[in-house]
C-alpha positions in Angstrom: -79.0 -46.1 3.9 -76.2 -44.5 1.7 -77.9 -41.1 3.4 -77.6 -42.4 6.9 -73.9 -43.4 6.4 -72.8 -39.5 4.4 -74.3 -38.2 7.8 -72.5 -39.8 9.9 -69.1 -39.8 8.2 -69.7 -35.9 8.3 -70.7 -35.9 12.0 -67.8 -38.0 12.9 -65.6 -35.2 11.0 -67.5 -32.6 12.9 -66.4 -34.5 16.1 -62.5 -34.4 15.1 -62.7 -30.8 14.4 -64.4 -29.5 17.6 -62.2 -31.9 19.5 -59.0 -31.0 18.0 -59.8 -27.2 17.9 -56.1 -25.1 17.5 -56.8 -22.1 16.2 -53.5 -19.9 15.2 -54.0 -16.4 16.8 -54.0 -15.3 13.0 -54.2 -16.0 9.5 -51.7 -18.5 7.9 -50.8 -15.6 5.3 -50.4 -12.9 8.6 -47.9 -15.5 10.0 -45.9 -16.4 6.9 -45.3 -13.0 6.8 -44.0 -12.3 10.0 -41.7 -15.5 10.0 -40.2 -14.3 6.6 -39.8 -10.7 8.2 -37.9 -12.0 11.4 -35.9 -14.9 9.1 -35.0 -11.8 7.0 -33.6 -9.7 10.2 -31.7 -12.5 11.7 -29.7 -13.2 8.1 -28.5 -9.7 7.8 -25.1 -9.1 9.6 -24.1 -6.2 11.9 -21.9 -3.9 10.2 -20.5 -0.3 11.3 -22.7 1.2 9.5 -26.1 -1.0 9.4 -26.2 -0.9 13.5 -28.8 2.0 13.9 -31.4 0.6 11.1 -31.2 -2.8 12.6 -32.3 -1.4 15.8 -35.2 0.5 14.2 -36.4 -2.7 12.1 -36.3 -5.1 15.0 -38.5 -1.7 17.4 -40.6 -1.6 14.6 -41.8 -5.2 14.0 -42.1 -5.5 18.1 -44.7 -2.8 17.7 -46.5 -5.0 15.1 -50.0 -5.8 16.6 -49.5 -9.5 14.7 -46.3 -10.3 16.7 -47.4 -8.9 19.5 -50.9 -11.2 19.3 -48.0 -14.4 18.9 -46.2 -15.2 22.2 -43.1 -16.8 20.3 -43.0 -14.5 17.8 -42.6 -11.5 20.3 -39.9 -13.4 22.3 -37.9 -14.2 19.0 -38.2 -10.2 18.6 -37.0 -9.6 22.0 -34.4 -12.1 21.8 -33.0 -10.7 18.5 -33.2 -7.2 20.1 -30.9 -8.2 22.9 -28.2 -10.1 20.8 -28.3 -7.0 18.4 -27.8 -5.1 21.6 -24.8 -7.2 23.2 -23.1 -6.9 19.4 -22.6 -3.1 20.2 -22.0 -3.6 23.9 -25.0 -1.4 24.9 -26.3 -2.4 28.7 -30.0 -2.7 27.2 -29.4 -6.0 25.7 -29.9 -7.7 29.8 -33.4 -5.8 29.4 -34.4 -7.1 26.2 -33.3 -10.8 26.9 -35.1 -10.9 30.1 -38.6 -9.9 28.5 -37.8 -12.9 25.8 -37.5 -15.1 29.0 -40.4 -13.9 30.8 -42.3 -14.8 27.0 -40.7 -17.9 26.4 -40.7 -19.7 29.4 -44.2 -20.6 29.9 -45.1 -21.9 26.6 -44.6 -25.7 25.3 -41.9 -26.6 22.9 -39.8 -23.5 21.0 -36.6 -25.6 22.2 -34.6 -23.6 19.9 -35.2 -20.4 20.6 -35.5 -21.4 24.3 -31.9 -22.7 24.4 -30.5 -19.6 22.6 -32.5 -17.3 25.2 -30.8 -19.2 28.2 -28.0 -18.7 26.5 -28.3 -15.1 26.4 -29.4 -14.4 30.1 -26.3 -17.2 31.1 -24.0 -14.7 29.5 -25.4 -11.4 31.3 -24.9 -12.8 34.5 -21.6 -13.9 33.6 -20.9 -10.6 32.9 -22.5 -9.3 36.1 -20.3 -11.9 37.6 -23.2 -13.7 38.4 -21.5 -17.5 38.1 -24.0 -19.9 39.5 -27.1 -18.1 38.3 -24.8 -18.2 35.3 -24.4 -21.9 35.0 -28.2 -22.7 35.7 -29.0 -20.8 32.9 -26.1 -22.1 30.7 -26.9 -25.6 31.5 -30.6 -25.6 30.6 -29.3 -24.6 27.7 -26.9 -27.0 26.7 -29.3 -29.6 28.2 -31.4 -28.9 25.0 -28.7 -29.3 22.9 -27.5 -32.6 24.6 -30.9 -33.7 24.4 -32.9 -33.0 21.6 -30.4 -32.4 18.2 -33.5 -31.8 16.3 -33.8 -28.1 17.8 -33.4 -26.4 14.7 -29.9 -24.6 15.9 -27.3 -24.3 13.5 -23.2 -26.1 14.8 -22.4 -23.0 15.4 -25.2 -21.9 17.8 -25.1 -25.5 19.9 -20.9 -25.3 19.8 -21.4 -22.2 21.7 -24.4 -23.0 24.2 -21.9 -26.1 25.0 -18.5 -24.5 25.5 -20.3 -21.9 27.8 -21.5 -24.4 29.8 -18.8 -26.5 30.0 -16.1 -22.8 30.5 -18.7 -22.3 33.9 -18.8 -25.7 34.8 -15.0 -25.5 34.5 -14.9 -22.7 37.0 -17.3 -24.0 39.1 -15.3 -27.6 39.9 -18.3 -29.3 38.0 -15.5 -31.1 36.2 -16.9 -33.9 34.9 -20.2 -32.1 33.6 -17.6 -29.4 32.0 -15.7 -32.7 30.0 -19.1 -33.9 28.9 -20.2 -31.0 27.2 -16.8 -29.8 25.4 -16.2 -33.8 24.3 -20.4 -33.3 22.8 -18.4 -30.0 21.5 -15.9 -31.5 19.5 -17.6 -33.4 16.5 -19.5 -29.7 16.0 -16.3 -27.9 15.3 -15.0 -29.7 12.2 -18.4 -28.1 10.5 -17.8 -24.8 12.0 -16.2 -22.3 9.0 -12.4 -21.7 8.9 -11.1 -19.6 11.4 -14.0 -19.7 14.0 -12.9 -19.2 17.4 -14.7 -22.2 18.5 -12.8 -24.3 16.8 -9.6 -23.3 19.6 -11.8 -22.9 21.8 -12.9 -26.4 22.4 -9.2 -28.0 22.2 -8.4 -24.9 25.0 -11.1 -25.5 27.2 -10.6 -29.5 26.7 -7.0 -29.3 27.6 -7.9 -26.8 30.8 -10.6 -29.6 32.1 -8.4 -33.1 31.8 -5.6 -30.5 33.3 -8.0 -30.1 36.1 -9.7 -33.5 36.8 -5.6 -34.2 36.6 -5.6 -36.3 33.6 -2.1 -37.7 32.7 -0.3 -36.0 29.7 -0.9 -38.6 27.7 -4.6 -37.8 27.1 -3.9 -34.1 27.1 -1.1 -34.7 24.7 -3.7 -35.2 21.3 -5.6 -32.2 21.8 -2.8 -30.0 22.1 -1.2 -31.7 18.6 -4.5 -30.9 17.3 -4.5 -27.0 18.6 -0.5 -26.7 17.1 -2.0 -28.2 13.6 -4.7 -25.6 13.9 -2.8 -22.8 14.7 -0.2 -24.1 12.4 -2.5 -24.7 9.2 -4.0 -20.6 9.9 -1.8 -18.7 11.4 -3.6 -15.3 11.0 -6.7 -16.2 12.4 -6.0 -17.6 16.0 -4.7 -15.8 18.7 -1.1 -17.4 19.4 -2.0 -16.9 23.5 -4.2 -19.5 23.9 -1.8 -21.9 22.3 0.9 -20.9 25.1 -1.7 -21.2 27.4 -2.2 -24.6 26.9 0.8 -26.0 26.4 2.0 -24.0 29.6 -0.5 -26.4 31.3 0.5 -29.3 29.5 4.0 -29.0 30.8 3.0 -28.1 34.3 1.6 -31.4 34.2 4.4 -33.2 32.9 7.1 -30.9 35.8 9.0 -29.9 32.5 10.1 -26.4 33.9 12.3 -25.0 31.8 9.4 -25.5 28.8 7.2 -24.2 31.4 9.3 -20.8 31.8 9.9 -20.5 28.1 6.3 -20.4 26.8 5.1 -18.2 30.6 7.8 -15.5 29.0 6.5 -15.9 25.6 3.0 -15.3 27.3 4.1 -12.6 28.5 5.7 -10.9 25.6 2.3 -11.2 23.7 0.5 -9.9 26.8 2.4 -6.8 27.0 2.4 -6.2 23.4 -1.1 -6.7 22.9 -2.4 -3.0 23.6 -3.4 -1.3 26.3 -4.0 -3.3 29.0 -6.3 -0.4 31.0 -9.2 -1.4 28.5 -8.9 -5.0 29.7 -9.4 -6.1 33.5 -9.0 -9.4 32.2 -6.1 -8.9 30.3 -4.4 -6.7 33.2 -4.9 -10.1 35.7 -3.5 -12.3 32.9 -0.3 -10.2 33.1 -0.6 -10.1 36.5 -0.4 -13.8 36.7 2.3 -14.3 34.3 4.4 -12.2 36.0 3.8 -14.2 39.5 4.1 -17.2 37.8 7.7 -16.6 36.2 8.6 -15.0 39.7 8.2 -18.7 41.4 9.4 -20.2 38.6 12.9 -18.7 39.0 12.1 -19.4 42.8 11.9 -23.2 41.9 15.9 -22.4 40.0 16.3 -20.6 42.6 17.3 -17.8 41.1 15.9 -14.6 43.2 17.5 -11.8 41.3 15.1 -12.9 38.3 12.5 -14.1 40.3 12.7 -10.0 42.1 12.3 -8.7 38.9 8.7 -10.0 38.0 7.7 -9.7 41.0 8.3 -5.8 41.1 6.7 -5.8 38.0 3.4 -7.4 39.3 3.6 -4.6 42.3 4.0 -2.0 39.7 0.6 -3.4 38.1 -1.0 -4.0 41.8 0.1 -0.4 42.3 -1.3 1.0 39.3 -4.3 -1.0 39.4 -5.2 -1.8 43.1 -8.5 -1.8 42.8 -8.9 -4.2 39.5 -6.7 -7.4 40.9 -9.1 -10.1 41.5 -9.0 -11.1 45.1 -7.5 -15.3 44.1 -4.7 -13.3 41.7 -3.6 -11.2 45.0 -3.3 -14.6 46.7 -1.0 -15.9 44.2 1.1 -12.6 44.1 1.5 -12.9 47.7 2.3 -16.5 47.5 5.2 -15.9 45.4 6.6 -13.3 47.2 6.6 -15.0 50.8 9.0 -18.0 48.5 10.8 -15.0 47.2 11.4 -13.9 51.1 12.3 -17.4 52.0 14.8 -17.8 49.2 16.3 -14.6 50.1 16.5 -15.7 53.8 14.3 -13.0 54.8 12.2 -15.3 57.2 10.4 -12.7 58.9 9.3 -11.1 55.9 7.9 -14.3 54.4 6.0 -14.7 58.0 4.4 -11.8 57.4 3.3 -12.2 54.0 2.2 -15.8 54.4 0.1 -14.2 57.5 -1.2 -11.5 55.2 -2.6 -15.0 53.0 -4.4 -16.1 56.0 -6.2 -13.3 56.9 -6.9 -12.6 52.8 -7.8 -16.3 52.2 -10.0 -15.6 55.2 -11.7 -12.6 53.2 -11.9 -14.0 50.5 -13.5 -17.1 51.8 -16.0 -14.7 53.7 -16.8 -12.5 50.4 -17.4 -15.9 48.4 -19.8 -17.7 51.0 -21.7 -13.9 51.1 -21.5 -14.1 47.5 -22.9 -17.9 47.6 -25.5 -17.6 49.8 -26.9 -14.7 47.9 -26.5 -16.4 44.2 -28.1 -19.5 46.2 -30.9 -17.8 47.5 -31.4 -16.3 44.1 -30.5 -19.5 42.4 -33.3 -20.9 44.8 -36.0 -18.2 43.5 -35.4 -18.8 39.6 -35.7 -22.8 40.6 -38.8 -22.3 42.4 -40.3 -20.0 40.0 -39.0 -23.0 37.1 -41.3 -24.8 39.2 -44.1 -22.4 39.6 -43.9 -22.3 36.0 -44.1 -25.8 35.4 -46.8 -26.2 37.9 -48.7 -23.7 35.8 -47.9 -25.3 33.0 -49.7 -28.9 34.2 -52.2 -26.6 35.6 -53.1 -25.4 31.8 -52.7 -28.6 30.3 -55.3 -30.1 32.5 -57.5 -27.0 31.8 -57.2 -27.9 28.3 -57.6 -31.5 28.6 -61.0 -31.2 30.4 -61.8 -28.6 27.9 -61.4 -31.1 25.3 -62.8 -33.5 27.5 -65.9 -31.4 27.7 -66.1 -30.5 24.2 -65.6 -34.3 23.3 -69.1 -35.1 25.6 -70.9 -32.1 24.1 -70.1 -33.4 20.3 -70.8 -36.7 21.4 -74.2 -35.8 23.0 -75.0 -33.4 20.1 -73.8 -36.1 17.6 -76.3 -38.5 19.1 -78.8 -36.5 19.5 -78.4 -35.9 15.4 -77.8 -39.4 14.7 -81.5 -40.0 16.7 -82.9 -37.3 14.6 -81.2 -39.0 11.4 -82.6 -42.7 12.3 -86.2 -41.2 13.1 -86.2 -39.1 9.9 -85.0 -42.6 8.4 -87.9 -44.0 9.4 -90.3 -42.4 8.6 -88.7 -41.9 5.3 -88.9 -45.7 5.2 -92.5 -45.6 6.2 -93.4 -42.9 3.6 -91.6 -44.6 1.1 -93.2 -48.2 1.7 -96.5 -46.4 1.7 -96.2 -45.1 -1.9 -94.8 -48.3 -2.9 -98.1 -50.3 -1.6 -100.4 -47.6 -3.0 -98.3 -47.6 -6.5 -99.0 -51.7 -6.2 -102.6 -50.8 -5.3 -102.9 -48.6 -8.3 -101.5 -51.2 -10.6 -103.2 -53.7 -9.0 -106.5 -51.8 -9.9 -105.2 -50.7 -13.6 -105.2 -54.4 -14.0 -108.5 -54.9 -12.5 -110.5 -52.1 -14.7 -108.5 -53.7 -17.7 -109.5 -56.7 -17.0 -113.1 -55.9 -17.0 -112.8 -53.8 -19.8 -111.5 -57.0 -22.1 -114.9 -58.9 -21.4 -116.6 -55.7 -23.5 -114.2 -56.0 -26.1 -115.1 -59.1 -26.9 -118.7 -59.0 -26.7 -118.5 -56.4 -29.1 -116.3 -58.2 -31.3 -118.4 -61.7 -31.0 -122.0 -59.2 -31.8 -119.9 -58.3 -34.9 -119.2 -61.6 -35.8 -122.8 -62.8 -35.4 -124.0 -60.0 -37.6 -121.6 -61.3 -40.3 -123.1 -65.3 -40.4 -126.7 -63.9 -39.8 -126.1 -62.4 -43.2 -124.0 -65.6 -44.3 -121.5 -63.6 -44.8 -118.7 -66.3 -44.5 -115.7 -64.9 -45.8 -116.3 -61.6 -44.1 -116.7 -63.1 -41.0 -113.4 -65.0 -41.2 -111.4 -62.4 -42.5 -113.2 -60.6 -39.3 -111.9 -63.4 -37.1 -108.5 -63.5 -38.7 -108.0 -59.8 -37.6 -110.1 -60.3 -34.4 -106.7 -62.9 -33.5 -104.4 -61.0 -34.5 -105.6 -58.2 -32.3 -106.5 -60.5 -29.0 -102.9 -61.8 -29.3 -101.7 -58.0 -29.0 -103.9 -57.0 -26.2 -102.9 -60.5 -24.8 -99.4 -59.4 -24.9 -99.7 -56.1 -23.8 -101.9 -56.9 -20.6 -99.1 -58.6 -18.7 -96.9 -55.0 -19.1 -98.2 -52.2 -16.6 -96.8 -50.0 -19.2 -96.6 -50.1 -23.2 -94.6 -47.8 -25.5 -96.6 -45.6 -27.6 -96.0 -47.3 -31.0 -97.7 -50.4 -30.0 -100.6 -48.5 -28.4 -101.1 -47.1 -31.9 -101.0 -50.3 -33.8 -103.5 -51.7 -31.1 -105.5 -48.6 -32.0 -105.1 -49.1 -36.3 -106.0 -52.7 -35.5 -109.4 -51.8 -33.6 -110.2 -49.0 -36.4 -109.8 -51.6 -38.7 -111.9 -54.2 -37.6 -114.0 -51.2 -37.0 -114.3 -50.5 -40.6 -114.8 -54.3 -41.6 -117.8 -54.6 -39.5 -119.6 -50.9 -40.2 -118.5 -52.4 -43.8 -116.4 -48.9 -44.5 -119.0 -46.5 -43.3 -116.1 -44.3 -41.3 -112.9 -43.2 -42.5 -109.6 -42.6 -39.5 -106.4 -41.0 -39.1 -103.5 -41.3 -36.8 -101.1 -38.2 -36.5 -98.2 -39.1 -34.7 -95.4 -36.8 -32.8 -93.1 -35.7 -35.4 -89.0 -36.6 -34.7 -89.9 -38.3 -31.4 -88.7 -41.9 -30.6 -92.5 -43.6 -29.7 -91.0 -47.0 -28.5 -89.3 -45.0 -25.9 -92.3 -43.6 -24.1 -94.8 -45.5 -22.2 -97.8 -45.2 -21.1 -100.3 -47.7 -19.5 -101.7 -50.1 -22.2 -105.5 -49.9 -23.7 -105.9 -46.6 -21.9 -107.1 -44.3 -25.6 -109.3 -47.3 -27.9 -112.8 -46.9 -25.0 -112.4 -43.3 -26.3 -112.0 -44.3 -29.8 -114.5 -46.7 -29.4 -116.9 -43.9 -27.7 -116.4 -41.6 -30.7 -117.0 -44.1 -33.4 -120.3 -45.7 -31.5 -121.7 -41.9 -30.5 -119.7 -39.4 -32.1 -120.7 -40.1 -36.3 -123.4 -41.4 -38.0 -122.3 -44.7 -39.4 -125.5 -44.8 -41.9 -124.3 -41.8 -44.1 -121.1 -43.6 -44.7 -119.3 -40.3 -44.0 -118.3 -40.2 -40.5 -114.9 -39.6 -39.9 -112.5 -40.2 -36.9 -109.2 -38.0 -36.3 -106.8 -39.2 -33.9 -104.3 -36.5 -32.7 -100.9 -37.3 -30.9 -98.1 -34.5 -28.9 -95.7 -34.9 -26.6 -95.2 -32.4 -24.4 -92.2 -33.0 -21.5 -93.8 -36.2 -19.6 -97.3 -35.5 -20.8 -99.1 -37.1 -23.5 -101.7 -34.9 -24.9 -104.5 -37.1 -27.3 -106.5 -35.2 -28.9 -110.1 -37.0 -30.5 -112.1 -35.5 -33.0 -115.1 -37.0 -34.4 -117.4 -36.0 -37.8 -120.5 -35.6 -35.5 -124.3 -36.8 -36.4 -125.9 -35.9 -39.8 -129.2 -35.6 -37.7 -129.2 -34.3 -34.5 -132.5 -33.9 -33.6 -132.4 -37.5 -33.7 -132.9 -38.9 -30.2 -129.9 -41.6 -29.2 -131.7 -44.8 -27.1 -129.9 -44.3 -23.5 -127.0 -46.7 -23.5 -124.9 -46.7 -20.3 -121.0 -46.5 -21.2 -119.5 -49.3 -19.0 -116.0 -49.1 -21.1 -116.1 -45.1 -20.6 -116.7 -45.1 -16.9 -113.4 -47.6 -16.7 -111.6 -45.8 -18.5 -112.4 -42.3 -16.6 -111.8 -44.3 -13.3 -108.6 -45.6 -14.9 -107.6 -41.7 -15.5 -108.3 -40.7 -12.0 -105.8 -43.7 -10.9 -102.8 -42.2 -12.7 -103.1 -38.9 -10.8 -102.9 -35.3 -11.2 -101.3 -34.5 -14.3 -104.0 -37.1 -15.8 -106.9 -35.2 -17.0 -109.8 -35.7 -19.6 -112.4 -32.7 -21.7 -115.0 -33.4 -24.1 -116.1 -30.7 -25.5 -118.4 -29.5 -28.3 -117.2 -28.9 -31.9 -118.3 -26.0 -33.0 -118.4 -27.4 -37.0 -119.8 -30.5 -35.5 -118.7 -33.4 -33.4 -117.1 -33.7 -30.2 -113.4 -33.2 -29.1 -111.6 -35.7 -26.2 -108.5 -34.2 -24.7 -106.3 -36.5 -23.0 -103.8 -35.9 -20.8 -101.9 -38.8 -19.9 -98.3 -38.6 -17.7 -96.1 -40.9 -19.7 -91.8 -42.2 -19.0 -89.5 -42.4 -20.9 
């Protein structure tokens, strides 16, 4: 049974493992390897000088057939490629980042990486200007990071994924999902290093959204405390504009405008000291903005002969620049010109400017909805192909759950066809085994049978022995006789209820006999026992009274008892579970004498009894050739 149950267990296990077959596109070792060669990439920095052998590592292990054979591993490649790209501003980085998409997307977890790839392609259509297909990408993003925190991304990597998000929600009026993600921002920035940007950039960007969901001061008031502190505790390693910025905000809020004009002309001072502004559209629009600004701010103090000033300065920057003012910026300059007009009492002027508004507003408006509808209509493409994606996605699953489904009935059918094969072969196992176990019984059973008759000729032979003895009133003798007769039907009685005997008391059974022997041929034989040398004889059995009708044999027709010098040698040797007996006896003094027939009833038991212990059992008489016969036994013994 302990058989039947080992096959099953291992079936069962065989089951599991066909069922839950995930086989890694290569060896464990292969793929240790190439995590520890990517993990090593991605910790060195980009220097001046290391930029070129970065880009030849990270070409070289995407041309390695084991990445290549790993989905994730190629996109973490690819990704790395592109960000290595976008550190040296080279306009291959949109390629690369794209191909890690394409990868990423369809597979199953990989949250990590899949939040910093959304990442990535959220900041090249930023840059392509690009806002809403921008924020889609931004917010699956910080989606990950919102919802799982487990993704394996360091504070650093989920601070920025969020204060993207929330800057493009910001500029897209998605106000309240822009306060969400920079108030998930802020607990990240205390673990961010000293002087990170993100750690201003969260208290800027949470100041900008409560400015614009027109929170009162009093809530923007502790962030802008916390940005002074910050700026105030490092100095050197925060760009003094941003804090203008904000608290130029915070006092629009609270109407404070002479504060307001102080920190707009200390935002400009830094603007126009901060280098060249021809590298920087960006920073050519801030000034821009300043300077309209300040010019309405003196229009509020009505003070026009200021308020002139910036505002020739801004044309001298539209002039210089006309192609590089953003469209909402050329609004605002023309805004504060038509007040300027109006303070200046130049009416029709200001009518003119404020229709020049209209008919920009109007373009604008126009340009924007083009601009829309296209970035919706692409929006719409990269959500149904989300979908087609996902669709494909439950399509696999499915594929792989019937698989496994299939797979599961095939190991089950297989399984029971085994287990019917197993509880067959059990069976008849059983069968084969009962069998033996009757015939064993049978052969004991007829062991004790054949013994049983062969105790009946014992003791005739014994009792013809005795009568000799009073015949010749021979009194003592006989009782003596008897005394030893007892002593050796209390042995054999003994022995008969055992199916098997150890040797040593098979040979003082056999002394016994050969004495008795001797008492009643009154010494006309002599006997020797040779036993196995170094061998333990109570340890190996054998069946019981199986040697003396041999014995007996050779003593009654092997030597001539009249002579008185017959002689019996009794040889025993153990070889591995055989136990070879060997019998010599001294032979006749007279052969030509003729024997009367006798018919051996004790020697035909015992060769039946022979044939009963199988095939290693064997018996050969042969011929002396110095006189007498030989018996060799071979009798299959235990031990």
């Amino acid at each position: 049974m302990k058989y039947l149950l080992r096959s099953i267990f291992f079936l069962l296990l065989i089951l599991h493992i066909v069922a839950c077959d995930k086989r890694p596109p290569f060896s464990s070792q292969d793929h240790d390897t190439v995590l520890a060669q990517i993990k090593e990439l991605e910790d060195i920095r980009l220097t001046r000088t290391n930029g070129d052998s970065l880009k030849k590592a990270w070409r070289q292990l995407s041309e390695n057939p084991d990445v290549r054979k790993d989905t994730v591993f190629f996109a973490k490649v690819k990704y790395n490629t592109a960000r290595l790209y976008a550190m040296l501003q080279q306009d291959s980085a949109g390629f690369f980042v794209e191909q890690a998409l394409e990868l990423i997307e369809p597979t199953s977890g990989n949250l990590k990486y899949k939040a910093l790839i959304y990442n990535g392609i959220g900041n090249i259509r930023s840059a392509e200007a690009k806002e809403r297909e921008a924020g889609y990408y931004y917010n699956k993003a910080a989606a990950i990071v919102l919802s799982d925190s487990t993704a394996g991304l360091s504070a650093e990597a989920k601070s920025a994924i969020l204060l993207s998000a929330a800057q493009n929600n910001l500029s897209s009026f998605q106000y309240n999902l822009a306060e969400k993600m920079n108030r998930a921002a802020l607990p990240l920035s205390d673990s961010l290093p000293e002087g990170h940007i993100n750690r201003q950039r969260v208290f800027v960007q949470m100041i900008q959204v409560l400015n614009a969901l027109q929170k009162p001061a009093k809530e923007i008031l502790p962030y802008l405390q916390k940005l002074e502190d910050l700026h105030r505790t490092f100095p050197d390693k925060y760009n003094i504009s941003f804090l203008y910025d904000s608290k130029i905000q915070y006092f629009e809020t609270t109407k404070q405008q002479d504060s307001l004009l102080h920190y707009q002309l200390l935002k400009i001072e830094i603007d126009e000291s901060s280098g060249d502004i021809k590298e920087s559209t960006v920073l050519m629009n801030n000034l821009f903005v300043n300077y309209c600004n300040v010019a309405a701010i003196y229009v509020l103090f009505k003070k026009p002969v200021q308020a002139a000033q910036y505002i020739v300065k801004a044309k001298q920057l539209r002039t210089q620049f006309p192609k590089l003012i953003f469209p909402h910026n050329e609004i605002l300059f023309q805004k504060s010109l038509a007040a300027l007009y109006r303070l200046q009492g130049k009416k029709e002027e200001a009518i003119t400017v404020l229709n020049n508004i209209v008919q920009l507003q109007k373009n604008v408006y126009h340009s924007e909805n083009t601009q829309a509808i296209a970035e919706m209509n692409a929006l719409y493409q990269l959500q149904a192909k989300d979908q087609s994606i996902r669709t494909l996605n439950e399509s696999i699953k499915i594929n792989k759950l019937q698989l496994q489904q299939n797979r599961l009935w095939l190991a089950i059918s297989s399984l029971g066809l085994i287990l019917l094969i197993i509880i067959l072969f059990f069976l008849y196992y059983s069968f084969r085994q009962r069998r033996l176990s009757q015939e064993k019984e049978k052969v004991l059973l007829q062991q004790q049978l054949l013994r049983t008759q062969m105790e009946p000729h014992f003791i005739f032979n014994t009792l013809a022995a005795v009568q000799s003895f009073v015949r010749l009133d021979k009194k003592e003798s006989a009782i003596k006789y008897l005394n030893r007769f007892s002593r050796l039907l209390r042995s054999n009685l003994e022995l008969s209820r055992e199916n098997l005997v150890p040797l040593n008391e098979e040979i003082e059974t056999l002394e016994n006999y050969l004495t008795l022997q001797q008492m009643r041929f009154e010494d006309a034989f002599t006997y020797r026992i040779i036993q196995p040398d170094e061998q333990d004889l109570s340890a190996i059995m054998l069946p019981p009274m199986l040697i003396q009708p041999y014995v007996e044999n050779a003593l009654l027709h092997g030597i001539d008892l009249e002579t008185c010098k017959g002689n019996i040698d009794i040889h025993f040797q153990l070889d591995g579970d055989i136990l070879l007996v060997d019998i010599l006896d001294s032979g006749k003094s007279e052969p030509n004498i003729q024997e009367t027939p006798h018919r051996s009833l004790s020697g035909t038991i015992s060769h039946e009894r022979m044939q009963l212990l199988g095939r290693k059992a064997s018996i050969k008489i042969t011929k002396n050739p110095e006189g007498g016969t030989l018996v060799k036994l071979q009798i299959p013994v235990t031990s």
